[in-house]
MARBA-3410 file (N, C-alpha, C, O; in Angstrom, 1 decimal):
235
63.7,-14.5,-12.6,63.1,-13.3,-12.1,62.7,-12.3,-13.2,63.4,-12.2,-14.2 ~ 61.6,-11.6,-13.0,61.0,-10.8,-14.3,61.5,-9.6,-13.9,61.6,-9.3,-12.7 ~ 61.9,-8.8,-15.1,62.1,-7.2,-15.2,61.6,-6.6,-15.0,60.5,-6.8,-15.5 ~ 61.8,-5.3,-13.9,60.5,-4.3,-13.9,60.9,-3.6,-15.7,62.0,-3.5,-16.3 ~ 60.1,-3.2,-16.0,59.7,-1.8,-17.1,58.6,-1.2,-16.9,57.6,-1.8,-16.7
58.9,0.5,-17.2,57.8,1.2,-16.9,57.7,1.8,-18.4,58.7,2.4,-18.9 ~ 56.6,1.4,-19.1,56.3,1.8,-20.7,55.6,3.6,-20.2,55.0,3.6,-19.1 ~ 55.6,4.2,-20.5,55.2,5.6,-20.6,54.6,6.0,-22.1,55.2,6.5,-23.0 ~ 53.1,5.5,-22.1,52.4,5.8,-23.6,51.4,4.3,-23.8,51.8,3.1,-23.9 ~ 50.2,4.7,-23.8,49.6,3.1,-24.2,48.9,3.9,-25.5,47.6,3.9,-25.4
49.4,4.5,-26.5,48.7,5.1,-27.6,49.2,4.0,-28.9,49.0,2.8,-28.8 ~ 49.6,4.5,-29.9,49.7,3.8,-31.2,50.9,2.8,-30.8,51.0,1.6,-30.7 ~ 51.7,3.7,-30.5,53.2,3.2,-30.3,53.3,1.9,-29.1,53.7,0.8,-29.1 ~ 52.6,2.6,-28.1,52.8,1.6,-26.7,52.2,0.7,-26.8,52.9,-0.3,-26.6 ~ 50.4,0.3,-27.2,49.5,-0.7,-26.9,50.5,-1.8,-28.0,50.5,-2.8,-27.3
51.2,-2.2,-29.1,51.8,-3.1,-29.8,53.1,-3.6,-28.8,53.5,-4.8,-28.7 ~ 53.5,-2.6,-28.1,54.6,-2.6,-27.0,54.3,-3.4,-25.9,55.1,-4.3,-25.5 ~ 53.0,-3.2,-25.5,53.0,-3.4,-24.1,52.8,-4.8,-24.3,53.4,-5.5,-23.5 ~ 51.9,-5.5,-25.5,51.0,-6.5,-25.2,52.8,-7.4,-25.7,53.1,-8.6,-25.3 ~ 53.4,-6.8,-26.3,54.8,-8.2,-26.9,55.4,-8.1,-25.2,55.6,-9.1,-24.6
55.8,-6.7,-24.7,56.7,-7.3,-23.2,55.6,-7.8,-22.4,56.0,-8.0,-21.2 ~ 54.5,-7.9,-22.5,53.9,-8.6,-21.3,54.1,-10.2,-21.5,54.2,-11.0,-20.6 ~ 53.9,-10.4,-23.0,54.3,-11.9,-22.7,55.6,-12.3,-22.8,55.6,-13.5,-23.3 ~ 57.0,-11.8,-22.5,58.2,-12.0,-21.9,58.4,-11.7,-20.3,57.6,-11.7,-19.5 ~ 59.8,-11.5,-20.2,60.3,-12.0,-18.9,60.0,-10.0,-18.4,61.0,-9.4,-18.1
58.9,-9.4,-18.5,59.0,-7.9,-18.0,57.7,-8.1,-17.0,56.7,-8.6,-17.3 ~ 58.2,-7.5,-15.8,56.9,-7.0,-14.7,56.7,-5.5,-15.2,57.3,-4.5,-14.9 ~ 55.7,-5.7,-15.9,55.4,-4.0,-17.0,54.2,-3.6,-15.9,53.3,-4.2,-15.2 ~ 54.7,-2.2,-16.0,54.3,-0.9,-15.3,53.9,0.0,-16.7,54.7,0.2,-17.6 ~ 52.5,0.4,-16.6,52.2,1.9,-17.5,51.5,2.4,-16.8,50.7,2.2,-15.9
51.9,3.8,-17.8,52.2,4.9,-17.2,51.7,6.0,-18.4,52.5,6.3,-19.4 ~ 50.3,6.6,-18.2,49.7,7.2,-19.2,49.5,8.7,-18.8,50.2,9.1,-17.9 ~ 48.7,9.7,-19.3,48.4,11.0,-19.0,47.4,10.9,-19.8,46.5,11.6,-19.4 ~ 47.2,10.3,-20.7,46.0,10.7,-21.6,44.7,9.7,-20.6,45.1,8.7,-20.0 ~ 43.6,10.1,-20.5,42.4,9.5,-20.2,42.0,8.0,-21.1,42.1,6.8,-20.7
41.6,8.6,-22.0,41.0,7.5,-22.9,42.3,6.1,-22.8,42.2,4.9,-22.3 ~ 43.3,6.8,-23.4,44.1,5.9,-23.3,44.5,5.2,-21.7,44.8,4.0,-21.8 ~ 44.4,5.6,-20.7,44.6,4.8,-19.5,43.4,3.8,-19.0,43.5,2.9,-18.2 ~ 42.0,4.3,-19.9,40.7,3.5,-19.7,41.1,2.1,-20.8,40.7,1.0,-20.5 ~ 42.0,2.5,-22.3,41.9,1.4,-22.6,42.6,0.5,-22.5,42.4,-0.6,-23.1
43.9,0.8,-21.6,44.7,-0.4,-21.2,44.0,-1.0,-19.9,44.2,-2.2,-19.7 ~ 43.4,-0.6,-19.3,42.8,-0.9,-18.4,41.5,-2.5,-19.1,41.4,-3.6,-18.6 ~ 40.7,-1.8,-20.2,39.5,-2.6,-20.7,40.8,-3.9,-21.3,40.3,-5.1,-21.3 ~ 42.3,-3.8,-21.9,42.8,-4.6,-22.2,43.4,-5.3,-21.3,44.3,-6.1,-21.5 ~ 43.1,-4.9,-19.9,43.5,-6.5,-19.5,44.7,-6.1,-18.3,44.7,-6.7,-17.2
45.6,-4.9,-18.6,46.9,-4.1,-17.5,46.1,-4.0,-16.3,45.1,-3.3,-16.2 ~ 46.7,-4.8,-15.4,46.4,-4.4,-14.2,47.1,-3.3,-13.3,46.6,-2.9,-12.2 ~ 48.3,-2.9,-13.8,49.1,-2.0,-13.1,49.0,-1.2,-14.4,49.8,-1.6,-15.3 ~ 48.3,-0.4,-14.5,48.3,1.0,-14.8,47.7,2.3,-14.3,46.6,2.3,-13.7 ~ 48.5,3.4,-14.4,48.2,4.6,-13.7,48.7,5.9,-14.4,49.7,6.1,-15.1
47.4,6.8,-14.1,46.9,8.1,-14.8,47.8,8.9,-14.1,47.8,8.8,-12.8 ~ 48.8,9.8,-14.8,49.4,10.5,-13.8,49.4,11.6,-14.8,48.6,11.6,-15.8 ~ 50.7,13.0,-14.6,50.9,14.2,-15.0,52.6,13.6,-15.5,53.6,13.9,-14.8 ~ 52.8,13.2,-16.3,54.0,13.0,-16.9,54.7,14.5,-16.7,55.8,14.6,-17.1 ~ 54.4,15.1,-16.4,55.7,16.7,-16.9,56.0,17.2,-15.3,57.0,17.8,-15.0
55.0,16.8,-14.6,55.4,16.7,-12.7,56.1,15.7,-12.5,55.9,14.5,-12.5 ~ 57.4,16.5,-12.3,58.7,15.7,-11.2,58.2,15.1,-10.2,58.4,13.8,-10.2 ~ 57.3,15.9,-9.1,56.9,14.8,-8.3,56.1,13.9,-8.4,56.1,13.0,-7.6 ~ 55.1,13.9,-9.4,54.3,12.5,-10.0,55.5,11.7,-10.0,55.8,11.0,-9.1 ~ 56.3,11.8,-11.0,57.3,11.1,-11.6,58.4,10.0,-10.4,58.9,8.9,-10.4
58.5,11.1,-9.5,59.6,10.4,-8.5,58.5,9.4,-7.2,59.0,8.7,-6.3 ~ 57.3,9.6,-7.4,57.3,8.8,-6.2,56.6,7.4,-7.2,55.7,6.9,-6.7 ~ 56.9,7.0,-8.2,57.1,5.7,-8.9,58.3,5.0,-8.4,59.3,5.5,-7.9 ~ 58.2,4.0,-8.6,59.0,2.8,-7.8,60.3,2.3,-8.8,60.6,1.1,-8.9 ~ 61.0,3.4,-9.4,61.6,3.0,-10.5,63.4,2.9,-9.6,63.8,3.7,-8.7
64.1,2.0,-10.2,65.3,2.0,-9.7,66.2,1.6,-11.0,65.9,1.5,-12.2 ~ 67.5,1.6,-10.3,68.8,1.8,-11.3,68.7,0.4,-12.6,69.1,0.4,-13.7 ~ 68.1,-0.8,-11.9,67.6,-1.7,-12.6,66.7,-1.5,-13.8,66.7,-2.0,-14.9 ~ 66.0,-0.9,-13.4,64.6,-0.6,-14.2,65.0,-0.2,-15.4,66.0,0.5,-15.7 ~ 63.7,-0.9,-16.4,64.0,-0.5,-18.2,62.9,0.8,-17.8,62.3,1.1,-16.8
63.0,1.5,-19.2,62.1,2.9,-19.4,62.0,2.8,-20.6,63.0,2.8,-21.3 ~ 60.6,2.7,-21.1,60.4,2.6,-22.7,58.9,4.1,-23.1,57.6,4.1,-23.1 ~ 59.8,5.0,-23.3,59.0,6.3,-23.5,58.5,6.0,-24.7,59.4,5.9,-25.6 ~ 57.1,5.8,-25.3,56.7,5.8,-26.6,55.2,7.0,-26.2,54.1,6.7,-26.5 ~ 55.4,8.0,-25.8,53.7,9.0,-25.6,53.6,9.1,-27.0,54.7,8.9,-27.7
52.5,9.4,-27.7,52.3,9.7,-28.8,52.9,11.6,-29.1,53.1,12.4,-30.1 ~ 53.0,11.6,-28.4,53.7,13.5,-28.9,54.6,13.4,-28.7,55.0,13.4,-27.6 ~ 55.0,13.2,-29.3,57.3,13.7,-30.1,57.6,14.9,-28.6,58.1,14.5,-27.6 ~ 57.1,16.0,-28.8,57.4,17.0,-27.8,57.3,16.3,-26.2,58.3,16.0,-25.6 ~ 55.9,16.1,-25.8,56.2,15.4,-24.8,57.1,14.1,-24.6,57.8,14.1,-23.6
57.0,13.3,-25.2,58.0,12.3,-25.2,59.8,12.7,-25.1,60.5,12.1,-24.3 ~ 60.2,13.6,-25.9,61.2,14.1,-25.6,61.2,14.7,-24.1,61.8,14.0,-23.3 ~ 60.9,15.8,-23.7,60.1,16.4,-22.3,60.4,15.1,-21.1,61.2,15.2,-20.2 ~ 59.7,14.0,-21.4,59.3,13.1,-20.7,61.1,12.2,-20.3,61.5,11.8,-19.2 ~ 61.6,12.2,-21.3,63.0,11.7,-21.3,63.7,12.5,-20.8,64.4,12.1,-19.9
63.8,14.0,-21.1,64.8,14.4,-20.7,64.6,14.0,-18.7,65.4,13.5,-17.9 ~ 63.0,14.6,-18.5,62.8,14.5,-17.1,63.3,13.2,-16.1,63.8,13.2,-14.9 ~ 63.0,12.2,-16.8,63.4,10.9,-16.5,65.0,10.7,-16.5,65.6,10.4,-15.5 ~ 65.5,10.7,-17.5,67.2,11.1,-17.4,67.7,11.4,-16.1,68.5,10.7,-15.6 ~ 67.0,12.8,-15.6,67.3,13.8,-14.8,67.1,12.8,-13.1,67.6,12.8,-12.0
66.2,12.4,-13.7,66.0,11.8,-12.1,66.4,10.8,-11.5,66.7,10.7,-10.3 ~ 66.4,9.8,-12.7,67.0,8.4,-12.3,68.1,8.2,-13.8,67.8,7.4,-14.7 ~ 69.0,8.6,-13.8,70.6,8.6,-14.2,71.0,7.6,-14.7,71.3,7.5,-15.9 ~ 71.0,6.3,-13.9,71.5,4.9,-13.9,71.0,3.8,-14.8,71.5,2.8,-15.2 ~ 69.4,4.6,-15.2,68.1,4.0,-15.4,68.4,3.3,-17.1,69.5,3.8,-17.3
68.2,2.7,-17.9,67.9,2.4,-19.1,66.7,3.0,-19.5,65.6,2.8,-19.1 ~ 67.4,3.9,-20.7,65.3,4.7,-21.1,65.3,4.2,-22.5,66.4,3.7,-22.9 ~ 64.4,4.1,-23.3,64.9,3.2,-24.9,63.3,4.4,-25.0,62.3,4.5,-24.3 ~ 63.9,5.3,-26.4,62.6,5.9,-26.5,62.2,6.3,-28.1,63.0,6.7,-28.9 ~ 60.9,6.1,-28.4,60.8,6.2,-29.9,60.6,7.8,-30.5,60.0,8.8,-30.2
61.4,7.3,-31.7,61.3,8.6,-32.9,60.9,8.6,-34.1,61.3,7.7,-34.8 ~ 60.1,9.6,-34.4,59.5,9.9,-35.8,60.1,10.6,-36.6,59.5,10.5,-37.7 ~ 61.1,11.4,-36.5,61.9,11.6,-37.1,63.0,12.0,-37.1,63.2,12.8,-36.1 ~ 64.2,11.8,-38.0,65.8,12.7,-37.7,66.0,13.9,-36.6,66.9,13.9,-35.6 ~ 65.1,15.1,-36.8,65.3,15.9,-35.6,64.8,15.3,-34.2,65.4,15.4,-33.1
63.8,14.9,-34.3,63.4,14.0,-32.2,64.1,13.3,-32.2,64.3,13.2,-31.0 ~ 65.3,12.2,-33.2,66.0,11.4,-32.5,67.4,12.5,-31.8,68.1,11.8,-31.1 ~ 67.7,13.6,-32.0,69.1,14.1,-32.0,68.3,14.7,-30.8,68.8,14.6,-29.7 ~ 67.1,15.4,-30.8,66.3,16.0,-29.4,66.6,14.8,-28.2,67.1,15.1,-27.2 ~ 66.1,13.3,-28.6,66.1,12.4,-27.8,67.4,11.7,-27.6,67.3,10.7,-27.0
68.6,12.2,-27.9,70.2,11.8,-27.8,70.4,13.1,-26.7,70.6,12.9,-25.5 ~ 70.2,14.2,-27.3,70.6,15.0,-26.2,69.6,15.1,-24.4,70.0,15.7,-23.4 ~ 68.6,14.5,-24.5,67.6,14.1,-23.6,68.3,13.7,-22.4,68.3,14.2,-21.3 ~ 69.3,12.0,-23.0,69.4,11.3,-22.3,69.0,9.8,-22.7,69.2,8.8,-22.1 ~ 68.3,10.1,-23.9,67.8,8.3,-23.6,68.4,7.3,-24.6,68.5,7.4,-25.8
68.8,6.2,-23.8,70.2,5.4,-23.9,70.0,4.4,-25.4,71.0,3.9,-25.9 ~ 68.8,4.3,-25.8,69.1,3.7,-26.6,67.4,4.2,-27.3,66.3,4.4,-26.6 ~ 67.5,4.2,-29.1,66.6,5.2,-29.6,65.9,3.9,-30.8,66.7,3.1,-31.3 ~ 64.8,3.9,-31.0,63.9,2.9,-31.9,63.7,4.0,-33.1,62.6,4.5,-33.1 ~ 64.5,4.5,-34.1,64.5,5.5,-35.0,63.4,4.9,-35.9,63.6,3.9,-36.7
61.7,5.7,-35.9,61.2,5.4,-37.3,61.3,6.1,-38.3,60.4,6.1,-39.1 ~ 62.3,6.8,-38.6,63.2,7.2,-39.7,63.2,6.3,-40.3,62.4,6.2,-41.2 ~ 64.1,5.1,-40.1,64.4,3.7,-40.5,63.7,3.0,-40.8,63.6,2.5,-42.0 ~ 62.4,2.5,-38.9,62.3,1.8,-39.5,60.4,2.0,-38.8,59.9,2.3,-37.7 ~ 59.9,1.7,-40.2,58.1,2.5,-40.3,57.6,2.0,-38.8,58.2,1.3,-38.0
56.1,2.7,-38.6,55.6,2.2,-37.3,54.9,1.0,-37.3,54.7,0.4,-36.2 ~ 54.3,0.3,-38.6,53.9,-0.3,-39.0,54.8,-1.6,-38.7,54.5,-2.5,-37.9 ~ 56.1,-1.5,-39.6,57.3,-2.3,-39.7,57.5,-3.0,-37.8,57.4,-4.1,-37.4 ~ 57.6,-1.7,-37.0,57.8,-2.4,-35.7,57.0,-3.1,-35.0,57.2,-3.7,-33.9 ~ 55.8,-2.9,-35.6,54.3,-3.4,-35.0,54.6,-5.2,-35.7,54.7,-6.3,-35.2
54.6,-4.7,-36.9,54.5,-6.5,-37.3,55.3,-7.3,-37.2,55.2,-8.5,-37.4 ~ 56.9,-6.4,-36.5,58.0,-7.3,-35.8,58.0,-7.7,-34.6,58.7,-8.6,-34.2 ~ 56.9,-6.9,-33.9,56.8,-6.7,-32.3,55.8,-8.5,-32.0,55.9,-9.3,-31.1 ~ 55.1,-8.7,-33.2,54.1,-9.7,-33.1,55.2,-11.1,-33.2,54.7,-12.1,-32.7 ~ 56.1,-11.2,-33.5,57.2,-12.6,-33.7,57.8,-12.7,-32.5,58.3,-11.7,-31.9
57.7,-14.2,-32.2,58.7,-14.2,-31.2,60.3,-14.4,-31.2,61.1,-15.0,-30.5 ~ 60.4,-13.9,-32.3,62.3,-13.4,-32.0,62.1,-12.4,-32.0,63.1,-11.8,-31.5 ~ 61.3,-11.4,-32.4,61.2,-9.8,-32.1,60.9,-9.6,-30.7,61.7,-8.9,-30.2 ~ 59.8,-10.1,-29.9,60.5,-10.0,-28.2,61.4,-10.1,-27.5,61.6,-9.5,-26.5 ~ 62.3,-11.8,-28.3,63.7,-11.8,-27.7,64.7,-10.5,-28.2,65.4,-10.2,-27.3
64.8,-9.7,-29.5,65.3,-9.0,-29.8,65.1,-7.6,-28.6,66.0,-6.9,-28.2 ~ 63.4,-7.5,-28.2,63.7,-6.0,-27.6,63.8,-6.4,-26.4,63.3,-5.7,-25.5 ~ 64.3,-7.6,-25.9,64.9,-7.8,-24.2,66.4,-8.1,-24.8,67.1,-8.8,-24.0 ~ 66.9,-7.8,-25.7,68.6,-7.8,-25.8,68.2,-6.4,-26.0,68.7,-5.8,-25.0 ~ 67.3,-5.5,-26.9,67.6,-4.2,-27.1,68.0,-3.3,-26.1,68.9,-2.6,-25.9
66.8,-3.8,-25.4,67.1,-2.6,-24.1,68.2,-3.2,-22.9,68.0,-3.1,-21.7 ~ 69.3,-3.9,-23.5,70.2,-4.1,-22.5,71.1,-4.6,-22.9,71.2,-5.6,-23.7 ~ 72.5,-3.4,-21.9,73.3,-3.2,-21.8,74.4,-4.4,-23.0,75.3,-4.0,-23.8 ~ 73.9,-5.8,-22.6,74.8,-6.4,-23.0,75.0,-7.1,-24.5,75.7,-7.9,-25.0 ~ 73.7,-6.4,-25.0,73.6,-6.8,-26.6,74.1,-5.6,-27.4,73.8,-4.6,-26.9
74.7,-5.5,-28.5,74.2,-4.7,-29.8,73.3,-4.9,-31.1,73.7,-5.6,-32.0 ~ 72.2,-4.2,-31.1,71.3,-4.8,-31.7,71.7,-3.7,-33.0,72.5,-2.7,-32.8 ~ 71.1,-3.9,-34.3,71.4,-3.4,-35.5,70.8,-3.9,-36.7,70.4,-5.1,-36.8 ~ 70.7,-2.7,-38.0,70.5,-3.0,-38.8,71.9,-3.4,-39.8,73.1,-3.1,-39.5 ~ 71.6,-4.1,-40.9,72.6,-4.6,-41.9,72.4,-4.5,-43.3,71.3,-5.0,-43.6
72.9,-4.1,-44.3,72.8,-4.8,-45.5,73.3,-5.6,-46.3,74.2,-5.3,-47.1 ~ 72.7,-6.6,-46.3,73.6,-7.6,-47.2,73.1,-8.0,-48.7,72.0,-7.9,-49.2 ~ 74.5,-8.6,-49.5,73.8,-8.7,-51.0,73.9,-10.1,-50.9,74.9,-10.6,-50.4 ~ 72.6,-10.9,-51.6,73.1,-12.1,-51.9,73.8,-12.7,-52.9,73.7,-12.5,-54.1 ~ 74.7,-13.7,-52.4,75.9,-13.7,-53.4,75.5,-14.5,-54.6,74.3,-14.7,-54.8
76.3,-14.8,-55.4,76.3,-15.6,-56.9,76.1,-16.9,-56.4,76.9,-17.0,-55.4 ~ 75.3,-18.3,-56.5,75.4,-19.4,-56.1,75.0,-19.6,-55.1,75.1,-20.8,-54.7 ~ 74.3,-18.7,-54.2,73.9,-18.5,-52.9,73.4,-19.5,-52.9,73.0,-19.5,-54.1 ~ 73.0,-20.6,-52.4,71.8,-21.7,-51.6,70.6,-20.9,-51.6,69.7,-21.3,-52.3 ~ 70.2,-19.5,-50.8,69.3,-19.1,-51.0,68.7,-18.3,-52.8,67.5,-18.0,-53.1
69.6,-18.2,-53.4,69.7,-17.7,-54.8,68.0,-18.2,-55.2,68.0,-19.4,-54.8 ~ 67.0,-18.1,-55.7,66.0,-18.1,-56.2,64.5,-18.7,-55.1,63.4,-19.0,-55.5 ~ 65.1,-18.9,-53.5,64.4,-18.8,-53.0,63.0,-17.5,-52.3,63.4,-16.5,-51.6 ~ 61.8,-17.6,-52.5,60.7,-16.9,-51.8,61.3,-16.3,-50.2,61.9,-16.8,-49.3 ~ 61.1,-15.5,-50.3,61.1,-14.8,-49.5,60.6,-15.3,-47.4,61.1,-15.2,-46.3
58.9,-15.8,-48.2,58.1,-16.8,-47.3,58.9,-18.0,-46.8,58.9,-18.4,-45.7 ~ 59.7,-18.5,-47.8,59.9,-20.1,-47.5,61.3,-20.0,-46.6,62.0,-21.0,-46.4 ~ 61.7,-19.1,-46.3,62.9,-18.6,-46.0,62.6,-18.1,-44.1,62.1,-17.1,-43.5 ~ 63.3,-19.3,-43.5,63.2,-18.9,-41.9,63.8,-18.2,-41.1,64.5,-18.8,-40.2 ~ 63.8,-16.9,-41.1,65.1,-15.8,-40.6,64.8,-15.9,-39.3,65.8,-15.6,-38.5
63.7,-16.3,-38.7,64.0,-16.5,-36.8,64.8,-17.7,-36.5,65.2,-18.1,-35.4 ~ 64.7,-18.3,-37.8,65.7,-19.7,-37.2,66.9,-19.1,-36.9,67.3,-19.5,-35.9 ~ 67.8,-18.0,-37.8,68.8,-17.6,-37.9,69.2,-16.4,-36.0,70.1,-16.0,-35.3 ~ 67.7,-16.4,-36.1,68.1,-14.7,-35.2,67.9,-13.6,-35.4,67.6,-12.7,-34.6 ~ 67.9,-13.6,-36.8,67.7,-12.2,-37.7,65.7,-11.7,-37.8,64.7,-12.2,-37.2
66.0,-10.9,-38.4,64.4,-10.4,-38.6,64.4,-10.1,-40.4,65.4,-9.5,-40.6 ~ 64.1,-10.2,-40.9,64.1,-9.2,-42.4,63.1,-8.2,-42.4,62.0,-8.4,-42.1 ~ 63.8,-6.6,-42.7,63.0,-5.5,-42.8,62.6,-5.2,-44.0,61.5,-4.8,-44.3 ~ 63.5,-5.5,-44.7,63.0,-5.1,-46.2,63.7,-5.6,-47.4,64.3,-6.6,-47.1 ~ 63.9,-5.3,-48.4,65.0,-5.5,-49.5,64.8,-4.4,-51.0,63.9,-3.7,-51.4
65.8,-4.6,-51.3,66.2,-4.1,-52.9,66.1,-5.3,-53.8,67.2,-5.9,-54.1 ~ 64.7,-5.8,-54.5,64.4,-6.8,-55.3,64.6,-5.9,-57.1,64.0,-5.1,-57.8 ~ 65.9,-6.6,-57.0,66.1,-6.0,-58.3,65.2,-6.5,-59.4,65.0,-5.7,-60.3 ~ 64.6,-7.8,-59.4,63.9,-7.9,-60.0,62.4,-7.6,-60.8,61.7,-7.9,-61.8 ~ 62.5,-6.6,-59.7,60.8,-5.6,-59.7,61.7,-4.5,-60.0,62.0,-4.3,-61.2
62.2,-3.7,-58.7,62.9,-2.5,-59.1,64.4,-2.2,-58.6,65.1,-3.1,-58.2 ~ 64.7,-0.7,-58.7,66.1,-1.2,-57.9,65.5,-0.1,-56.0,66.3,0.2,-55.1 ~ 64.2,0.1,-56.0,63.7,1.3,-55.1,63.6,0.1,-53.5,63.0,-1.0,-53.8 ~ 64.0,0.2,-52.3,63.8,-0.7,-51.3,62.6,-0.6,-51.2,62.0,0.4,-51.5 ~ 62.0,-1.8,-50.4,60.8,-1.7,-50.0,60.7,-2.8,-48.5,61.5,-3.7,-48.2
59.3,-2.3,-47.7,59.6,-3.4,-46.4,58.8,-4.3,-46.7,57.9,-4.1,-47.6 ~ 59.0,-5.4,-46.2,58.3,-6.5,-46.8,57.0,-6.8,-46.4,56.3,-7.7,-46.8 ~ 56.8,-6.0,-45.5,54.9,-5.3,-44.9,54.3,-5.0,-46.3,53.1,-5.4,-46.4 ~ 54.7,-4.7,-47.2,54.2,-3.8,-48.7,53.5,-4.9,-49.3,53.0,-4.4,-50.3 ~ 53.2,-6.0,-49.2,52.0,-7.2,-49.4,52.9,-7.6,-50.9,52.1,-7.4,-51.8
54.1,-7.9,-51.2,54.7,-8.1,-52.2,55.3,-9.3,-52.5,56.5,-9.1,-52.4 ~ 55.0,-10.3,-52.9,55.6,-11.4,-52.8,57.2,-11.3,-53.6,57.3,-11.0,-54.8 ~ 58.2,-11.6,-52.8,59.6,-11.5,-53.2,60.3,-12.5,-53.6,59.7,-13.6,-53.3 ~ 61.2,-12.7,-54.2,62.4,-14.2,-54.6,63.5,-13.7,-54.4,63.7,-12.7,-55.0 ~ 64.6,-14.1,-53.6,65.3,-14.1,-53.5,66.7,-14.4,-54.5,67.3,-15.4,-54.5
67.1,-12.9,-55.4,68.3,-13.5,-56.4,69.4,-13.2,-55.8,69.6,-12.6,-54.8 ~ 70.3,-13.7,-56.6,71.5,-12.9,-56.3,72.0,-11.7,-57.2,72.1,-11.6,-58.4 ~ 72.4,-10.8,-56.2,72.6,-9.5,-56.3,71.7,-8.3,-55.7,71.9,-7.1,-55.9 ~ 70.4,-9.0,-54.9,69.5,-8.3,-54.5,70.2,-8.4,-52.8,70.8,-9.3,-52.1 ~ 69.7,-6.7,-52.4,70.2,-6.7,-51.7,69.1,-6.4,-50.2,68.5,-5.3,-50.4
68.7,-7.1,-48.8,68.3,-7.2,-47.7,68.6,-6.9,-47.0,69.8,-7.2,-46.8 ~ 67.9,-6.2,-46.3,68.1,-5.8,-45.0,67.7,-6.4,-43.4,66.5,-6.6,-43.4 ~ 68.1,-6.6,-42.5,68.1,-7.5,-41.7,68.3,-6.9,-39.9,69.3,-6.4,-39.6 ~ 67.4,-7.0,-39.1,67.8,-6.4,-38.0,68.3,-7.7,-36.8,68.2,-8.8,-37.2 ~ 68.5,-7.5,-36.0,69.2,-8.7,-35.0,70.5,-8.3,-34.5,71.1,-7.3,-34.7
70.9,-9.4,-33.6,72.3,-9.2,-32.4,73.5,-9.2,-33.5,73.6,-10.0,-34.4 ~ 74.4,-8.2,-33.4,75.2,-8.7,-34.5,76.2,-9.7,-34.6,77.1,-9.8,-35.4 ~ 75.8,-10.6,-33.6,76.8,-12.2,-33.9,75.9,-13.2,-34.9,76.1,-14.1,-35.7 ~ 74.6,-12.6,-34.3,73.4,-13.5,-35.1,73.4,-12.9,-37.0,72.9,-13.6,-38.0 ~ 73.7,-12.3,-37.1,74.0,-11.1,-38.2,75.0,-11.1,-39.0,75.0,-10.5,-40.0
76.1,-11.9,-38.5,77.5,-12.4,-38.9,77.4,-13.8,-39.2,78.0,-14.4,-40.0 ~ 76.5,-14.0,-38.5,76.7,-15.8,-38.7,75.5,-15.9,-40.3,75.8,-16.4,-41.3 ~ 74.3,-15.2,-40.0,73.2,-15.2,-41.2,74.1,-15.0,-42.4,74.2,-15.8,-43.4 ~ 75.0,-13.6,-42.1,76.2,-13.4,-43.4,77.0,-14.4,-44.2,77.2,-14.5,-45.4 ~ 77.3,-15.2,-43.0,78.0,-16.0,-43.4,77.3,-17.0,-44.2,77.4,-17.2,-45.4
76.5,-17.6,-43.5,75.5,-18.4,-44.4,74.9,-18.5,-45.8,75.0,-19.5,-46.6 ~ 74.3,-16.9,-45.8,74.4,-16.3,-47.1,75.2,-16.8,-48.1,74.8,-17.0,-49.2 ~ 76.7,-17.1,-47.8,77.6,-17.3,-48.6,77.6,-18.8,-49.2,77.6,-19.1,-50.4 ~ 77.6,-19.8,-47.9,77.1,-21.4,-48.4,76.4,-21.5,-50.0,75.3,-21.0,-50.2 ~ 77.1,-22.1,-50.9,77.1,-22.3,-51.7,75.7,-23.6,-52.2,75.5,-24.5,-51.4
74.8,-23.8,-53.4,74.1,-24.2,-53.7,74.5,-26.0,-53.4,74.0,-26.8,-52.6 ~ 75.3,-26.2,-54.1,76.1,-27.9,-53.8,76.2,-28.0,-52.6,76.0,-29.2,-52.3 ~ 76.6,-27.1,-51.2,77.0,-27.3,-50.3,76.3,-27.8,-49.1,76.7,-28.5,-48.2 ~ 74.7,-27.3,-49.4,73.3,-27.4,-49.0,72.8,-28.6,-48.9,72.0,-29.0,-48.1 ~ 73.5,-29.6,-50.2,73.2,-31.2,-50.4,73.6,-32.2,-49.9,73.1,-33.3,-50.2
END
């Protein structure tokens, strides 16, 4: 049985959103105020989308949303988007809201809002979530994100002395096999400054360099562990 979710935003943020939960297990609902933007989810293909007044309660409540229902607030204005969560909080309590931030102050605006779980691009760039949103372990990731029964997270790990991966590419290296995602790393080899691996940079894997990795944290524990597996042990 498919999830309802009501995405709220088909702008920079939403249109990468919408098109990864549409091809999972989500009966996606959007939910726009801007014009242009509701004509161009419409030319892409959303058959349930609708032009409404996000900041009217009563727009808001005669939507079909229940205690089940995900809520993924991405509007492109920080202000309304906050606005938009707190309102939603307010009405439906029970709800799951997952809502994005651009920076340190909207996410502490969007804690105090109400919304249950926050996509901080503090962390992690818009770019970064767009080119993770395209993998399919990053859609299995944001159907654990937005619920209840996952913890999803970032990590840093160093690779050890003797690692098995120790002088492996970066490319040749299958982290959806693991579960994991890789966001970035500290290639001491270049520098000691992080970088995401969006930066068109071809990487090697040594040891002592240290990566960053987002995923479930059993999937994240077990990657850790791996890490450790010894060059001989691999043979």
């Amino acid at each position: 049985m498919k999830k309802e979710a009501f995405l709220f935003g088909y702008g920079a943020h939403g249109s990468p959103l919408a098109n990864s939960m549409a091809e999972e297990d989500f009966n996606l609902h959007i939910i726009e105020s801007d014009e242009k933007n509701y004509q161009k989810a419409k030319e892409d293909g959303f058959r349930d989308v609708r032009l409404l007044d996000v900041t009217k309660d009563a727009d808001l409540e005669r939507l079909e949303i229940n205690d089940a229902c995900h809520i993924v607030c991405v509007m492109d204005d920080d202000h309304l988007n906050v606005f938009l969560t707190l309102s939603l909080h307010a009405l439906f309590p029970k709800a799951i809201i997952v809502a994005v931030s651009n920076s340190i102050h909207t996410t502490e605006k969007l804690k105090i809002a109400g919304a249950s779980k926050i996509i901080d691009q503090y962390v992690v760039s818009a770019n970064r979530i767009h080119h993770i949103l395209q993998k399919p372990v990053a859609t299995q990731l944001l159907d654990r994100f937005i619920s209840d029964d996952y913890a999803i997270s970032f990590r840093e790990m160093e690779i050890p002395d003797n690692s098995h991966m120790d002088g492996m590419m970066v490319d040749d290296v299958d982290f959806s096999g693991y579960g994991v995602l890789l966001v970035g790393m500290i290639d001491a080899r270049l520098s000691h400054n992080f970088s995401f691996v969006t930066a068109g940079i071809e990487h090697r894997l040594d040891s002592g360099d240290t990566i960053v990795c987002i995923g479930d944290n059993k999937d994240l524990d077990a990657f850790e562990e791996r890490l450790k597996i010894a060059k001989r042990e691999t043979k």
